[in-house]
N, C-alpha and C positions, 0 to 999 in steps of 0.2 A: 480400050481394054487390050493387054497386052494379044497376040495369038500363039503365045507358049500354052502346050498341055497342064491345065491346071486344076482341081475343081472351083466351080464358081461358087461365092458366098455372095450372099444379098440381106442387106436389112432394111427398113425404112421405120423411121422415128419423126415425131413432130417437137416444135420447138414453137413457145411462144414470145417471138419476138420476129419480126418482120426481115423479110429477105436479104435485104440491102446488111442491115446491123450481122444478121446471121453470117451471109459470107463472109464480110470484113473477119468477123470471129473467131470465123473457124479457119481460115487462112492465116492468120497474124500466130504462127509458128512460136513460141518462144522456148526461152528454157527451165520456163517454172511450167510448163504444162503437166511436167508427169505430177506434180507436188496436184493438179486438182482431184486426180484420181490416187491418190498416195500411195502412187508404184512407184516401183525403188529402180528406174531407168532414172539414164542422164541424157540430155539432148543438147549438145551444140547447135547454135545458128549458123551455118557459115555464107549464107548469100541470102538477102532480101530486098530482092527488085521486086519493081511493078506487076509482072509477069512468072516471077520464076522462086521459088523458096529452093533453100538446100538446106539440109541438117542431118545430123549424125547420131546413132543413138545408142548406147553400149549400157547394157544389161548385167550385170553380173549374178551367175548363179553357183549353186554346187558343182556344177559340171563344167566351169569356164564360163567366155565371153559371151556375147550376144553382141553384135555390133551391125549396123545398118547403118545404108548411107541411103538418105532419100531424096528425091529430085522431086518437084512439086511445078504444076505448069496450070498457072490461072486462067479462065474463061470467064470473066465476068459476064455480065453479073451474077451467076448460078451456076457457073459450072469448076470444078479444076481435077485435073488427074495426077496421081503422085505412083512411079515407080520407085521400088529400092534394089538393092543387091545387098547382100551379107552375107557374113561368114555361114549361118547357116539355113537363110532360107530368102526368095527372090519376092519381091511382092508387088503387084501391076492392081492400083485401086481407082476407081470413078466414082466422081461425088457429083449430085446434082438435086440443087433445090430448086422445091416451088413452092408458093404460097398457097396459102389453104384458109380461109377464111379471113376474119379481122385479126393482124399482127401476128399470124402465126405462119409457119414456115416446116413442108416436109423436106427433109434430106433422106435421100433415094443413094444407101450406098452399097458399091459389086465390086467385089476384088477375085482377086488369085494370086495364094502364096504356091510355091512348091519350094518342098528342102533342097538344100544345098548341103555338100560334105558331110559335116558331122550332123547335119541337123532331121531332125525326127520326121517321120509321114504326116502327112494334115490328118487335122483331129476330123472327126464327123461332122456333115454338114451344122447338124441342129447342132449339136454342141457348140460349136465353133459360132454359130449366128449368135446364139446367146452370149457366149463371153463377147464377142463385137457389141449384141443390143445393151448390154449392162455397163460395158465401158461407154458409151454414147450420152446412154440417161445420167452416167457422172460427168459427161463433159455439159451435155443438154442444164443440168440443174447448174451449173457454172455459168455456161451462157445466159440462161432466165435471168442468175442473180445480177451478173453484171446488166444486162440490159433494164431492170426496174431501178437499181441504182443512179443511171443514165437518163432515165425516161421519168420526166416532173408528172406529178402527180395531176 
């Protein structure tokens, strides 16, 4: 976690599908991602090694751009941390699973954003967890579906 002044956000969510499947998952970066949560971001891939994701993310809203640049660093097989920088706010996140019974899997995730330039003060804790926990359960219900798809009956 980064040690720039930030507030900390934390959530934890369960996911039924086994560790192994889960990371692959949630690490395999693309650029249909935003299309599973149907935000209207664009994501370039621009590097996927073994160890290392980088991608680009540009938002348009009323007010202008939204553009981030993220660097992502794998710890298999449970762990990976991703900073970014952008035009208007910096973001230091830790992601770490563990298994929890039969094929299911918690991800344990702590970030801190702080604004940059033009960009607004961090929302409130709880507020801010919940928009994190509700974008999650739309990635979460994405990964379920693909993993039953994958997984013979």
């Amino acid at each position: 976690m980064a040690s720039w002044p930030a507030p900390l956000y934390e959530i934890r969510i369960t996911f039924r599908a086994p560790l192994s499947f889960t990371f692959r998952w949630c690490t395999d970066y693309t650029s249909q991602d935003p299309e599973l949560l149907r935000w209207a971001f664009q994501r370039k891939v621009v590097e996927k090694g073994p160890r290392r994701r980088v991608f680009e993310e540009l938002e348009v809203s009323p007010s202008g751009w939204d553009w981030s640049r993220w660097v992502v660093t794998l710890h298999p097989p449970n762990k990976w941390h991703a900073e970014a920088v952008g035009n208007l706010r910096d973001w230091s996140v830790d992601y770490l699973l563990t298994p929890v019974g039969d094929q299911r899997t918690e991800l344990w995730l702590r970030l801190r954003r702080r604004p940059r330039g033009l960009g607004r003060r961090n929302p409130g804790k709880a507020r801010f967890e919940r928009v994190l926990l509700t974008m999650w359960k739309g990635y979460g219900r994405a990964l379920e579906r693909d993993y039953r798809r994958r997984t013979p009956r």
